[in-house]
N, CA, C and O atoms as a GROMACS GRO file, in nm:
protein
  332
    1UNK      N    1  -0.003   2.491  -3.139
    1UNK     CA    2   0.014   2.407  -3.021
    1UNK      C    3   0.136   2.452  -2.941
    1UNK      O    4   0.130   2.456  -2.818
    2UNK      N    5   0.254   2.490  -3.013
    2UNK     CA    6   0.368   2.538  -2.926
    2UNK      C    7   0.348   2.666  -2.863
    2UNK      O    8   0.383   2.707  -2.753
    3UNK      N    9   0.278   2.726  -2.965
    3UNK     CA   10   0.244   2.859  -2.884
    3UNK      C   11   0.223   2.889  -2.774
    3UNK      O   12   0.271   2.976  -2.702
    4UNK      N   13   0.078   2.743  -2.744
    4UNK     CA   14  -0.016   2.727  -2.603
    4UNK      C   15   0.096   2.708  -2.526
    4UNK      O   16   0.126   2.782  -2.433
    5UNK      N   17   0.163   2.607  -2.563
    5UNK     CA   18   0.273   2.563  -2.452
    5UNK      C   19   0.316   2.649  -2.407
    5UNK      O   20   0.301   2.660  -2.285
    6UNK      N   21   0.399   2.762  -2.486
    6UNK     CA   22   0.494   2.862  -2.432
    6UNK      C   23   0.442   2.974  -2.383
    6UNK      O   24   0.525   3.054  -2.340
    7UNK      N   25   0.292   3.016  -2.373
    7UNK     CA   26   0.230   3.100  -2.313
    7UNK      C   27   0.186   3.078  -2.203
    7UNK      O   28   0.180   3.160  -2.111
    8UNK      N   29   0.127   2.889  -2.201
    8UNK     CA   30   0.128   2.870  -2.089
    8UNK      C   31   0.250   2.863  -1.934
    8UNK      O   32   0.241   2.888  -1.814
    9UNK      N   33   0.351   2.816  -2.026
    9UNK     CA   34   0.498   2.794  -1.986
    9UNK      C   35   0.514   2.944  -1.891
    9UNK      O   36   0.537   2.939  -1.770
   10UNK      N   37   0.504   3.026  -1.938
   10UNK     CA   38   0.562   3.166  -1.928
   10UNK      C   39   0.437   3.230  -1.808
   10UNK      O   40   0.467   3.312  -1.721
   11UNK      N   41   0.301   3.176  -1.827
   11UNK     CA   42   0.191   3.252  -1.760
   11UNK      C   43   0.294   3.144  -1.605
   11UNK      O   44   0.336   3.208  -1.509
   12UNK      N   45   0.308   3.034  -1.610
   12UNK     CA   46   0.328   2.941  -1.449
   12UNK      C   47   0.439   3.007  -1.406
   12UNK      O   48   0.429   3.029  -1.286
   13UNK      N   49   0.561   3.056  -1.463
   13UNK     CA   50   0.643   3.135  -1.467
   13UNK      C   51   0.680   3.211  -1.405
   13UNK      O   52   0.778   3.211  -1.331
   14UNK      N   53   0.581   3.316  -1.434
   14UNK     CA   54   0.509   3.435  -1.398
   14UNK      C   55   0.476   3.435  -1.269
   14UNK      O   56   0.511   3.513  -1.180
   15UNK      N   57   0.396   3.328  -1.266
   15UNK     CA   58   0.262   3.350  -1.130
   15UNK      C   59   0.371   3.290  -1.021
   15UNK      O   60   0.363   3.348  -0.913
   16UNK      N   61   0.471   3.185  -1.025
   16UNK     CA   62   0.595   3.136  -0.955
   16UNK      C   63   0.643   3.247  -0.902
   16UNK      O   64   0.627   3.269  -0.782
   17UNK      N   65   0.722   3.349  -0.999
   17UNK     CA   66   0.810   3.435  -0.910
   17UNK      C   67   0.734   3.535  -0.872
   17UNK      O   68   0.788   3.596  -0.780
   18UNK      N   69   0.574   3.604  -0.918
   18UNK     CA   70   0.509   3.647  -0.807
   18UNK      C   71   0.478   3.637  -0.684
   18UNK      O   72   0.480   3.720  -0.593
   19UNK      N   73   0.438   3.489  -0.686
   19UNK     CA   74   0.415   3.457  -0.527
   19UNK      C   75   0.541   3.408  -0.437
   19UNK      O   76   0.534   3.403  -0.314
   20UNK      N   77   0.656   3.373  -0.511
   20UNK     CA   78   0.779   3.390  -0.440
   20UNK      C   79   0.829   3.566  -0.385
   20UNK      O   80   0.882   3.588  -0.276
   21UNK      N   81   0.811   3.626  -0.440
   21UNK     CA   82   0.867   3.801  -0.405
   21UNK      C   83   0.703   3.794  -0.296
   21UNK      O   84   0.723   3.831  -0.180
   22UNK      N   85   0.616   3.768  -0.314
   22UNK     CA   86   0.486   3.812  -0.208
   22UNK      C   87   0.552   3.695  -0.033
   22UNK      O   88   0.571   3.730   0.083
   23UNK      N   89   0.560   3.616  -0.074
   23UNK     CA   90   0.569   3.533   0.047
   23UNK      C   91   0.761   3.552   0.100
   23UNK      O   92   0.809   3.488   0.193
   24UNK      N   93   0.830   3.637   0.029
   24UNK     CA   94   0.961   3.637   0.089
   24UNK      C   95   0.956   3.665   0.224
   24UNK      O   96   0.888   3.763   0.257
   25UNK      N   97   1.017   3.596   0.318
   25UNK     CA   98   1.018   3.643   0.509
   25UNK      C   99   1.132   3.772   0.520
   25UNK      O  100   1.243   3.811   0.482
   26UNK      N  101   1.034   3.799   0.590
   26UNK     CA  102   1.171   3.894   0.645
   26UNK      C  103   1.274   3.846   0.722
   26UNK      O  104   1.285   3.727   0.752
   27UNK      N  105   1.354   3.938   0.758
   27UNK     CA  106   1.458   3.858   0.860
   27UNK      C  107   1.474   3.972   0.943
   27UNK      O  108   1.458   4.092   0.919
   28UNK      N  109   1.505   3.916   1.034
   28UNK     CA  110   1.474   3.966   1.214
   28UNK      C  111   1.658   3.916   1.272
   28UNK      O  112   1.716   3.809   1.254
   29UNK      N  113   1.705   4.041   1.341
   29UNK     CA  114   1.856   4.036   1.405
   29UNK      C  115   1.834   3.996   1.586
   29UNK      O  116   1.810   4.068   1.683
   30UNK      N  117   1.854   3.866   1.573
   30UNK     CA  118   1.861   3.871   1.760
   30UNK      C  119   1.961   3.882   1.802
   30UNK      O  120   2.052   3.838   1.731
   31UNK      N  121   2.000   3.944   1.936
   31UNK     CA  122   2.097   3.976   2.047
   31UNK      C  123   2.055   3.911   2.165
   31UNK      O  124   1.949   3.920   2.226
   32UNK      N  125   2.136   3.857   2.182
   32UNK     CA  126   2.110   3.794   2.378
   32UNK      C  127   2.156   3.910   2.432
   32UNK      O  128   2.245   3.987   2.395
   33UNK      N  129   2.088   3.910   2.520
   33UNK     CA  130   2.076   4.109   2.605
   33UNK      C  131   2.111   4.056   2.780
   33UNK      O  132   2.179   4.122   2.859
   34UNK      N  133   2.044   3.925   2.810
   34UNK     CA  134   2.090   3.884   2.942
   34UNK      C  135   2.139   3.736   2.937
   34UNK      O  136   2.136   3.665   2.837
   35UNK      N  137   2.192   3.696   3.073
   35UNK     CA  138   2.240   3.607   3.122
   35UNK      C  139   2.184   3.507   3.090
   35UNK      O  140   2.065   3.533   3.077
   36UNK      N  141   2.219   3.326   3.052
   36UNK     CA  142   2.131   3.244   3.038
   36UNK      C  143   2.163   3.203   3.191
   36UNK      O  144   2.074   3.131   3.237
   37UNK      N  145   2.248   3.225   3.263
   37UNK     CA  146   2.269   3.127   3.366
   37UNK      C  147   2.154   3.179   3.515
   37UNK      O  148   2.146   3.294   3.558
   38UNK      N  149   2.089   3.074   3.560
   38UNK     CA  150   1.958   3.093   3.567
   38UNK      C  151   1.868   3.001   3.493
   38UNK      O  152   1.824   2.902   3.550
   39UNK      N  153   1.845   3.023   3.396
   39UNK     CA  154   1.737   2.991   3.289
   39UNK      C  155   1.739   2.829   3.283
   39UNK      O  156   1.827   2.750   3.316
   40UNK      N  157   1.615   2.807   3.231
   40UNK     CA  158   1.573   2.650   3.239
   40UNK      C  159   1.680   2.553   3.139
   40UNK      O  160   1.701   2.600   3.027
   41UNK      N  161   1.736   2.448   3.165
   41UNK     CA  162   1.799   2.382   3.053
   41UNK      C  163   1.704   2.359   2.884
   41UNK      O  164   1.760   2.330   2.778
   42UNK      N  165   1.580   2.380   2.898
   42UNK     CA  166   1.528   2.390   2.765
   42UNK      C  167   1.548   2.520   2.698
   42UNK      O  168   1.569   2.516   2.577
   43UNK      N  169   1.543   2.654   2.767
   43UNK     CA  170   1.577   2.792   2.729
   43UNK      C  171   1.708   2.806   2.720
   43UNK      O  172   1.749   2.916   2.687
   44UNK      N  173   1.773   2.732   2.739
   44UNK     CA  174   1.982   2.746   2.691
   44UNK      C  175   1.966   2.635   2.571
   44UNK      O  176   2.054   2.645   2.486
   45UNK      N  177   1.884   2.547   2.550
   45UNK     CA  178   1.940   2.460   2.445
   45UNK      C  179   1.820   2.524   2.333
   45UNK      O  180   1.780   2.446   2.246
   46UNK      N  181   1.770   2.647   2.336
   46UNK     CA  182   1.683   2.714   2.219
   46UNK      C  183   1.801   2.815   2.194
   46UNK      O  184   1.872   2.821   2.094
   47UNK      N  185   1.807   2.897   2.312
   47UNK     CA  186   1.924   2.998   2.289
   47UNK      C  187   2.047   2.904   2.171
   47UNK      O  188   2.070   2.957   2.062
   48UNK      N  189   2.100   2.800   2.196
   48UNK     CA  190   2.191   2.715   2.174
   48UNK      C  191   2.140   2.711   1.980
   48UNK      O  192   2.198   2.758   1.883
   49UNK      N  193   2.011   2.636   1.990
   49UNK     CA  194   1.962   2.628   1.862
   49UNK      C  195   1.968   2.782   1.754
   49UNK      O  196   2.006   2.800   1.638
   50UNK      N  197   1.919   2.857   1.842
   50UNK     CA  198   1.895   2.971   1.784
   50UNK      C  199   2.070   3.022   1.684
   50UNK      O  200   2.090   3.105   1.595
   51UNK      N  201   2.157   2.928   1.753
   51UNK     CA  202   2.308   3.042   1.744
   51UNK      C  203   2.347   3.167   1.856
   51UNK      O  204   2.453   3.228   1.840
   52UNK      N  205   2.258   3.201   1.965
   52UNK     CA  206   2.311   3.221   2.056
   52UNK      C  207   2.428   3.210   2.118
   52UNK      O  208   2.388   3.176   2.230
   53UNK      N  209   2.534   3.214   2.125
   53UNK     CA  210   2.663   3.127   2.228
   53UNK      C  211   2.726   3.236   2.312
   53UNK      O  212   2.811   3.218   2.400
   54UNK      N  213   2.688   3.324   2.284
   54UNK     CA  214   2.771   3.487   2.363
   54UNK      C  215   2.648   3.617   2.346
   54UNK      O  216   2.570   3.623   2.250
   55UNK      N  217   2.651   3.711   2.455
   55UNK     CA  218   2.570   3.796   2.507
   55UNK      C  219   2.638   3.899   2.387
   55UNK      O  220   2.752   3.913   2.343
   56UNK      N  221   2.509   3.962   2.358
   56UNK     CA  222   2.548   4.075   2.264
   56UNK      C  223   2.596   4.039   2.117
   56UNK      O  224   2.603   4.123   2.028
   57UNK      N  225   2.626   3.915   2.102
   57UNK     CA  226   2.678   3.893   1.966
   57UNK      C  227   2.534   3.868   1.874
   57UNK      O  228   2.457   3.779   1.911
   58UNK      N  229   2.501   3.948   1.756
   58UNK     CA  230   2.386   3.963   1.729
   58UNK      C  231   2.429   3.789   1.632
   58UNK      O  232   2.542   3.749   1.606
   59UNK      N  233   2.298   3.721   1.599
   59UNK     CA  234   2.271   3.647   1.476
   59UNK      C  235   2.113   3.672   1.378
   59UNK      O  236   2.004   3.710   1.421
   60UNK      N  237   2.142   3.642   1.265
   60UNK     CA  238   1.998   3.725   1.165
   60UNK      C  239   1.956   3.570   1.132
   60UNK      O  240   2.033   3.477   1.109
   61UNK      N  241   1.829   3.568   1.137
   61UNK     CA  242   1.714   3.431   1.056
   61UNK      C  243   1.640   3.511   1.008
   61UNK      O  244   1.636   3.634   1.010
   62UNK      N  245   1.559   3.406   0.945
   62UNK     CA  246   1.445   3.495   0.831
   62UNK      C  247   1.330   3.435   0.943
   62UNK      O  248   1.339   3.334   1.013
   63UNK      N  249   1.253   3.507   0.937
   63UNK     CA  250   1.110   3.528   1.053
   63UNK      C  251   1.003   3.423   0.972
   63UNK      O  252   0.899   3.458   0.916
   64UNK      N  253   1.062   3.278   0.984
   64UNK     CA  254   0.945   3.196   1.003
   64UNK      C  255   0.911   3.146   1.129
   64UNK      O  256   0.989   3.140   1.224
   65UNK      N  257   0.734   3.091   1.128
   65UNK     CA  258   0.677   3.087   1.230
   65UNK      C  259   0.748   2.982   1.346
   65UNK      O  260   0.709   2.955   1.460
   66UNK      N  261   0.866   2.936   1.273
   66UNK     CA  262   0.944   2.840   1.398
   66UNK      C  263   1.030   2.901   1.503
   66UNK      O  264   1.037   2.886   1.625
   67UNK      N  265   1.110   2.997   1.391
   67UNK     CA  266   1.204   3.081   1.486
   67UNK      C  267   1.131   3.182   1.576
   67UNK      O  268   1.169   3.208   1.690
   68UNK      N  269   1.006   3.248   1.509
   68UNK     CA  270   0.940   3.288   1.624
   68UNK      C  271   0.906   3.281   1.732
   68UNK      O  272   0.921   3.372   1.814
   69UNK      N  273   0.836   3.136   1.763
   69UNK     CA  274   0.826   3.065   1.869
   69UNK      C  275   0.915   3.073   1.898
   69UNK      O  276   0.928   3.169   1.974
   70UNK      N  277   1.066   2.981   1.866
   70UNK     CA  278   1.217   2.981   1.962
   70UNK      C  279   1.195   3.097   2.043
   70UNK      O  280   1.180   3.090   2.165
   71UNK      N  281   1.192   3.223   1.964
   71UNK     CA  282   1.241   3.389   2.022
   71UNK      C  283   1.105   3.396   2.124
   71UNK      O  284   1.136   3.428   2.238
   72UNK      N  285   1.015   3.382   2.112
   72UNK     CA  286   0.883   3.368   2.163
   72UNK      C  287   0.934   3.320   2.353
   72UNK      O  288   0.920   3.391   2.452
   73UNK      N  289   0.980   3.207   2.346
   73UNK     CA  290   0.993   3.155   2.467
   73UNK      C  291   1.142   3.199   2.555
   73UNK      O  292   1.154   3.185   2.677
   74UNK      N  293   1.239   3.251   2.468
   74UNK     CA  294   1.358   3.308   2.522
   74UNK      C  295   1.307   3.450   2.510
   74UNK      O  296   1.408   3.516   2.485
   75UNK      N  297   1.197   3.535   2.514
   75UNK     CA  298   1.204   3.652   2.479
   75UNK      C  299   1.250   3.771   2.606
   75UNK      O  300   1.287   3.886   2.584
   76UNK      N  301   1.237   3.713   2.719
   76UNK     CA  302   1.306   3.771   2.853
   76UNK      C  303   1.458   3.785   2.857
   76UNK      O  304   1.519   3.846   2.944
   77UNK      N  305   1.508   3.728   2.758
   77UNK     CA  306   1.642   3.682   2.739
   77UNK      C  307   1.739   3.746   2.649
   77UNK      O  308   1.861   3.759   2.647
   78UNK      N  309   1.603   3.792   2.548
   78UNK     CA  310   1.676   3.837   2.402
   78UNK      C  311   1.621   3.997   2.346
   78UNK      O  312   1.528   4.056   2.401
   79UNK      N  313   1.700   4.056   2.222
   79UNK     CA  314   1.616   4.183   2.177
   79UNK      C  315   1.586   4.136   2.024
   79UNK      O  316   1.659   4.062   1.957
   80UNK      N  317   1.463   4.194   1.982
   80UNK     CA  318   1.496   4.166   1.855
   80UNK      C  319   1.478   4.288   1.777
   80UNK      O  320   1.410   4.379   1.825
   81UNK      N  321   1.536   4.300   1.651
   81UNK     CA  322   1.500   4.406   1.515
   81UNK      C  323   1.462   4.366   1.426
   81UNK      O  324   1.473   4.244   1.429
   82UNK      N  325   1.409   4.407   1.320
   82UNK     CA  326   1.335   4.330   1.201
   82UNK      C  327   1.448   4.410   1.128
   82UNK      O  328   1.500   4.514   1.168
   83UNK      N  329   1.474   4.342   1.017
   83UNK     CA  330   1.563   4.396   0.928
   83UNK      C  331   1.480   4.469   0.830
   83UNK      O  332   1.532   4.529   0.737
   0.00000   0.00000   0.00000
């Protein structure tokens, strides 16, 4: 009976930090490349969200489908790299 346990124990284990290393995000470096001034008060308060606060100062997130969108709608605004 302990056996089952601990084989089973070890198989959930297993299959856990597999699909954790398969689903890791990457992470992506943005730079604000232009001016916000201009830009809509909703596109300065994403820039804002994002960590934006100065042109050229890069900040890194991991590339989930939220921050995408953010970068998605400031993308006239910004550069990005995938790490």
């Amino acid at each position: 009976m302990h056996t089952l346990l601990l084989k089973t124990g070890l198989w959930i284990l297993k299959k856990f930090l597999m699909v954790k290393i398969l689903l890791k995000m990457t992470k992506i470096k943005i730079v604000q490349i232009r001016s916000r001034i201009g830009s809509t008060e909703r596109q300065k308060k994403t820039l804002d969200a994002l960590g934006l606060k100065k042109m050229h100062n890069p900040v890194i997130h991991e590339a989930t489908p939220q921050v995408k969108g953010m970068v998605r709608k400031v993308a006239h605004l910004v550069r990005i790299e995938e790490i």
